[in-house]
Z-matrix of the N, CA and C atoms (Angstrom, degrees):
N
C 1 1.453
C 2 1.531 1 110.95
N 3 1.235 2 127.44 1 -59.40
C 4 1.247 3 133.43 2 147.53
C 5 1.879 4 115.76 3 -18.56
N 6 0.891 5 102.91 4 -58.65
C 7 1.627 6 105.72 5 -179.45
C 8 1.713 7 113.87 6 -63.79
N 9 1.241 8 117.27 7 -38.00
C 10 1.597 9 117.81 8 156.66
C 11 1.180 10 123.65 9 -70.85
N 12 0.939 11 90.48 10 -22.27
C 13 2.112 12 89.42 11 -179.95
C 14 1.464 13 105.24 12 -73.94
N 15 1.119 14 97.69 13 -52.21
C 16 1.873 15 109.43 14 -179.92
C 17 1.670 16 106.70 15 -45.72
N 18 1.457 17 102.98 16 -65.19
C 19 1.597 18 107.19 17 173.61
C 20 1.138 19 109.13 18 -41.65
N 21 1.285 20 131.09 19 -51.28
C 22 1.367 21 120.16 20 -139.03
C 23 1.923 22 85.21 21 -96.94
N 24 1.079 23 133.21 22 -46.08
C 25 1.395 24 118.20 23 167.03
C 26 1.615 25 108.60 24 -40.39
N 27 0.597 26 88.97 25 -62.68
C 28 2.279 27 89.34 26 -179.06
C 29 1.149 28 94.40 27 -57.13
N 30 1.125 29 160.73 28 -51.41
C 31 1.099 30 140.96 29 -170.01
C 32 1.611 31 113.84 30 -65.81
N 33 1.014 32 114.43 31 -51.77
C 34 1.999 33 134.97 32 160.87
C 35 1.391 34 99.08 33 -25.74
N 36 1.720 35 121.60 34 -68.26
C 37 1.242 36 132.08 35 -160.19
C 38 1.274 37 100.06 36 -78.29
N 39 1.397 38 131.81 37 -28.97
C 40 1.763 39 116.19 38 175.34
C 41 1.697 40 114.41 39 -75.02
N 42 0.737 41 96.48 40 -28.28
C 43 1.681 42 120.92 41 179.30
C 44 1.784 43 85.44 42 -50.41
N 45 1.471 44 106.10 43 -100.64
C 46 1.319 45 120.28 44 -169.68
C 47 1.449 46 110.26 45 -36.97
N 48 1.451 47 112.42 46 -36.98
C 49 1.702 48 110.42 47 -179.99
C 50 1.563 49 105.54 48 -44.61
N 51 1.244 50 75.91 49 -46.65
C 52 2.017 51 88.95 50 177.26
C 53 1.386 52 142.94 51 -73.84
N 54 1.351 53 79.51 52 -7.55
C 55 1.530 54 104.23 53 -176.54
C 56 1.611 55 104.38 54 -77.23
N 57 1.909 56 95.10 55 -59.78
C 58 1.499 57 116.95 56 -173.22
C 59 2.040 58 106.12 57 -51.32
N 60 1.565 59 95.41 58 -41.43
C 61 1.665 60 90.96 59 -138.78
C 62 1.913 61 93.10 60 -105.14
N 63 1.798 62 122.26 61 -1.00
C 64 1.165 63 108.89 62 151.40
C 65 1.386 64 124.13 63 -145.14
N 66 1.769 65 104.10 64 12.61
C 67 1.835 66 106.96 65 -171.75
C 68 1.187 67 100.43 66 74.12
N 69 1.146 68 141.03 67 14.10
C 70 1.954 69 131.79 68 145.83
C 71 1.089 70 117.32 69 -85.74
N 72 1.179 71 105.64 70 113.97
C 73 1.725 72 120.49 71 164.58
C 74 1.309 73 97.47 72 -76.05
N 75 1.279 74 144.96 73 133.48
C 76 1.395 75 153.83 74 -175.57
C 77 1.810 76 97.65 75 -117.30
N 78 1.075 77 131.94 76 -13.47
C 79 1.347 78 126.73 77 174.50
C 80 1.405 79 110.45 78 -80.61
N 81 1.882 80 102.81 79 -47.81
C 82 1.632 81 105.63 80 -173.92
C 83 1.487 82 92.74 81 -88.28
N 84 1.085 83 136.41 82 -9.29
C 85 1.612 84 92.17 83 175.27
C 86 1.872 85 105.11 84 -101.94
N 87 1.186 86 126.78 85 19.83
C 88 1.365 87 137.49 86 163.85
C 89 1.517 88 102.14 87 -83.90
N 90 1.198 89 103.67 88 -37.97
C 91 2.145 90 97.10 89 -160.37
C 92 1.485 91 108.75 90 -123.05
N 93 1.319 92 119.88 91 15.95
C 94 1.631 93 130.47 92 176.09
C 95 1.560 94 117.90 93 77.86
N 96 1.370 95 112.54 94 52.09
C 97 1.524 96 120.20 95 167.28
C 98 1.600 97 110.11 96 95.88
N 99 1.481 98 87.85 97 162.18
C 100 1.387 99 96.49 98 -161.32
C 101 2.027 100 105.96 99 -68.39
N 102 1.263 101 112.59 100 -7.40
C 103 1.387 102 126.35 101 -171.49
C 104 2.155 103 103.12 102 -92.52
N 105 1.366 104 99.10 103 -49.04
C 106 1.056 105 95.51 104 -176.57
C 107 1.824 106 132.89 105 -34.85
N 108 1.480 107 118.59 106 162.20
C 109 1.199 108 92.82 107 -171.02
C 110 1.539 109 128.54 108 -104.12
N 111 1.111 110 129.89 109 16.07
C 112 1.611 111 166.94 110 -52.35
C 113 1.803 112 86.41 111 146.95
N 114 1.098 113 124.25 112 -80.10
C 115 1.995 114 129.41 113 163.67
C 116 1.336 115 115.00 114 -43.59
N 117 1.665 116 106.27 115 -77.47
C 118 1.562 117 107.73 116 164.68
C 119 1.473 118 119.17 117 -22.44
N 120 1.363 119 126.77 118 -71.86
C 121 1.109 120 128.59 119 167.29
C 122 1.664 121 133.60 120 -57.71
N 123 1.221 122 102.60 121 -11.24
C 124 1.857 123 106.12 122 151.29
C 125 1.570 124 110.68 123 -92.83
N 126 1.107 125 110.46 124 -31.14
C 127 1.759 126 93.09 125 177.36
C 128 1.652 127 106.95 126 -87.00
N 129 1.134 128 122.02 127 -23.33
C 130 1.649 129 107.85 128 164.13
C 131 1.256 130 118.54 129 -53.31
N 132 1.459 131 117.00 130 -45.09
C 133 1.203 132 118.01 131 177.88
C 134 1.544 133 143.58 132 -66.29
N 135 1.360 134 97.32 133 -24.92
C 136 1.309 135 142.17 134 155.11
C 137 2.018 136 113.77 135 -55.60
N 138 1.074 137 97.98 136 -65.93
C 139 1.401 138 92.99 137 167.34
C 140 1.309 139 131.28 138 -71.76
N 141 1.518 140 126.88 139 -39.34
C 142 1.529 141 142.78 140 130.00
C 143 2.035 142 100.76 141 -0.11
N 144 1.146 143 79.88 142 -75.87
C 145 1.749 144 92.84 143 -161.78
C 146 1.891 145 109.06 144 -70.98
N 147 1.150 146 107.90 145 -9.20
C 148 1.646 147 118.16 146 169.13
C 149 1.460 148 101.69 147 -82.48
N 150 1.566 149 125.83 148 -56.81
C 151 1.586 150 117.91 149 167.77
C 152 1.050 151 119.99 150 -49.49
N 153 1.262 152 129.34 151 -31.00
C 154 1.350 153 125.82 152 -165.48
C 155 1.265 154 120.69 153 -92.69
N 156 1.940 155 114.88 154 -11.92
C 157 1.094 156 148.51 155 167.28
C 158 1.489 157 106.40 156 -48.32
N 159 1.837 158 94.13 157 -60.54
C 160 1.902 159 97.75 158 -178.42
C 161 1.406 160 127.16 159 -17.42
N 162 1.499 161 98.43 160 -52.83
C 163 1.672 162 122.09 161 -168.08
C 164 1.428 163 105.97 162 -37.05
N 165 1.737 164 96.25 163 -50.18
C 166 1.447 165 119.49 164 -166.81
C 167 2.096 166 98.26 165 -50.78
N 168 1.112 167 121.25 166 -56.65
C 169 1.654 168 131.59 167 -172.31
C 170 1.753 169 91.98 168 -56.74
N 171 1.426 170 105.70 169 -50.86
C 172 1.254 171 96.45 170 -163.41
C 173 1.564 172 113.09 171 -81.66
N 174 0.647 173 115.42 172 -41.88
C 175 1.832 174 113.30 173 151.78
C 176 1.556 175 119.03 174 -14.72
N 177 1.331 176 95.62 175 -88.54
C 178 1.842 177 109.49 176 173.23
C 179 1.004 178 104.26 177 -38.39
N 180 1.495 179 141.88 178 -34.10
C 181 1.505 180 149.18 179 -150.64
C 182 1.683 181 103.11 180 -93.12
N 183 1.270 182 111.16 181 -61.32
C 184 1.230 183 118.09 182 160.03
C 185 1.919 184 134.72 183 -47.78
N 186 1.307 185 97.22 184 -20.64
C 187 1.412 186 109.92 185 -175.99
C 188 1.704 187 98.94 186 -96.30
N 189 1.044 188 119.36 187 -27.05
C 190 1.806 189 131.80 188 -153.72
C 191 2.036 190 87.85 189 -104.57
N 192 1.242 191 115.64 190 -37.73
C 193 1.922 192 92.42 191 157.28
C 194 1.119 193 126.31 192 -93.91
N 195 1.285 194 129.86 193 15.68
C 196 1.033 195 163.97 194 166.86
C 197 1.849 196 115.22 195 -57.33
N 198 1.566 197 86.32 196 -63.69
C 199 1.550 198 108.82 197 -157.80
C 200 1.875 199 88.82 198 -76.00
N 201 1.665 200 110.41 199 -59.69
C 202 1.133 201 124.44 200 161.57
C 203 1.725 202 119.81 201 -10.65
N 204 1.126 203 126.66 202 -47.66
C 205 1.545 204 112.30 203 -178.91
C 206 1.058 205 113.82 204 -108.38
């Protein structure tokens, strides 16, 4: 589960790289626009897997006061 989440964040962040640095959406023009439902359902998933990412900060966080006492 961890291993998709990761992907699918990198995938999110290349997207937007692309978004930021030439106005290509690389999701909507793979799955027919940013409306389509085929997109929708990669950027849900995409955001899904960014929350679920958190864990990941809070994890390390939890292990690092941990070590601390």
């Amino acid at each position: 589960m961890d291993t998709l989440a990761l992907v699918l964040v990198i995938i999110g962040a290349l997207n937007w790289g692309l978004i930021g640095l030439f106005s290509f959406d690389l999701v909507a023009a793979l799955f027919g626009g940013q409306t389509a439902l085929l997109s929708r359902i990669v950027y849900s998933l995409v955001g899904l897997a960014g929350l679920y990412s958190i864990t990941f900060l809070m994890g390390n966080r939890l292990h690092t006061d941990v070590k601390r006492e």
